[in-house]
Phi, psi and omega in degrees: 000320169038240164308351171290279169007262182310315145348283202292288215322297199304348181264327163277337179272324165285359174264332182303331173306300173323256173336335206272310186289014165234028215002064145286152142288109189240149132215173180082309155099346164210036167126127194267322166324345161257355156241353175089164198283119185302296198271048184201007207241105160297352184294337195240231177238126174302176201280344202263023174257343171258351177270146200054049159258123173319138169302347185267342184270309160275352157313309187264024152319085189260030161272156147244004152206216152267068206283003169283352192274346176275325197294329175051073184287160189246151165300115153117335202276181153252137176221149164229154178237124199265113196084069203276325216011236204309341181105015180292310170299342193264330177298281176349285200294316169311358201255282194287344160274000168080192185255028181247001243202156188221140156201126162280083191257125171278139189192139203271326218272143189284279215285320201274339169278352157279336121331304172286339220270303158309339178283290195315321184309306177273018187240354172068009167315139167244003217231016187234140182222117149302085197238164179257139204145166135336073201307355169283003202206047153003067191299045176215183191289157132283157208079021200259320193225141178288340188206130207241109169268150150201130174262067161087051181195036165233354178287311173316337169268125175315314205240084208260000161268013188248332200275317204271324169323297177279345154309298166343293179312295209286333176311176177237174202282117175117325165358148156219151178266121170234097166227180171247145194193123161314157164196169207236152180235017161200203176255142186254146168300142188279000174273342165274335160306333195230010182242138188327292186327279182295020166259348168297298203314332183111349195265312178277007177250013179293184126248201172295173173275334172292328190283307188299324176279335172315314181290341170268359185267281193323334179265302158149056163254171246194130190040066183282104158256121165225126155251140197251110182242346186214101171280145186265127186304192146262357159278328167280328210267287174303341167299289165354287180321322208260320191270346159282004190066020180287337193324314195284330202269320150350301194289332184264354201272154159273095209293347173250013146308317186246014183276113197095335176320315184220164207220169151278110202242160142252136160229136218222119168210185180219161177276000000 
């Protein structure tokens, strides 16, 4: 599958950019009936994490949950948010680290980093940077940053310990990983594991919560918590479907195989 994966992601998240600046309404990157309505879902964001945020940063909102309310940033920190896109989490987070304070957000994709870049623009931030790269390939020192965000982007990597490795590196000693992440909570048919499409969808790249914490033991994070806060129906899971144009590839699958199979989760460890 190799370049395909990231390709095809990367060709799809950037027409979501594209659409947010036509005012479509897009969230979540995998069916907004799988995260549920952002500003009204507590799982996600309440009106006082969105408010005086561009409408263009929260349209193009692609979680599955909230992970600043787990990262809980402090006045003074660095943070970086890996797969920032349009840039609704790193605009959060800039609210609580201040102006004594930095986030960074990375994102591979040209249209979603011209989308944040416009967002930080109409919002007069200062206290925020966009840069472009590989969250398997981190463009910063090690030891750089205090606290690491992700939204519904470390399920989407072929190599999700080349991904969890370099957050490792760039955290500083004490550090914490605070993300929202799919996770699959029982076993799935291997034709949803291998098929590209439903890795777009957010779902065949997940892994189990015994696999994510083995990968975070192993990279060398520390005190590992994952929860599972917003579980997928096997009616959510066919919407997904239906909004990704999936119908057909749905249709073969068994469906009470995947009813429950994967959850929108938080995750938390430290260096």
């Amino acid at each position: 599958m190799g370049n395909g994966i990231k390709g095809q992601i990367k060709s799809y998240y950037g027409g979501i950019a594209k659409k947010v600046n036509s005012e479509t309404k897009v969230s979540c990157g995998c069916g907004t009936s799988c995260c549920g309505d952002i500003t009204n879902d507590s799982l996600l964001y309440n009106k006082e994490y969105i408010d005086g945020l561009p409408e263009e940063a929260v349209n193009a909102s692609l979680g599955c949950a909230n992970p600043v309310v787990l990262a809980n940033p402090q006045k003074g920190e660095i943070a970086l948010d890996l797969g920032s896109g349009g840039g609704i989490d790193v605009f959060i987070t800039s609210k609580y680290v201040g102006e004594t304070g930095r986030v960074y957000g990375l994102d591979m994709t040209d249209e979603m980093l011209e989308l944040a870049n416009a967002n930080k623009e109409k919002m007069g931030v200062k206290n925020v940077e966009f840069i472009k790269g590989y969250i398997e390939d981190i463009p910063l020192d090690d030891e750089s940053v205090d606290l690491i965000l992700s939204n519904c982007v470390i399920n989407l990597c072929e190599s999700k310990k080349d991904a969890l490795r370099e957050a490792f590196r760039v955290l500083k000693n004490g550090g914490r990983l605070a993300i929202a992440d799919v996770v699959m909570l029982k076993d799935v048919p291997e034709e949803v594991k291998t098929n590209v499409e439903m890795w777009i969808g957010c779902i065949a790249g997940a892994l189990s919560i015994e696999e994510y914490k083995d990968i975070l033991n192993q990279v060398g994070f520390k005190d590992i918590q994952i929860t599972p806060v917003n579980i997928y129906t096997k009616e959510i899971i066919e919407e997904i479907a239906k909004q990704k144009n999936l119908g057909d590839i749905y249709s073969k699958l068994n469906s009470e195989l995947l009813d429950g199979a994967f959850a929108g989760a938080h995750v938390k460890a430290y260096k």
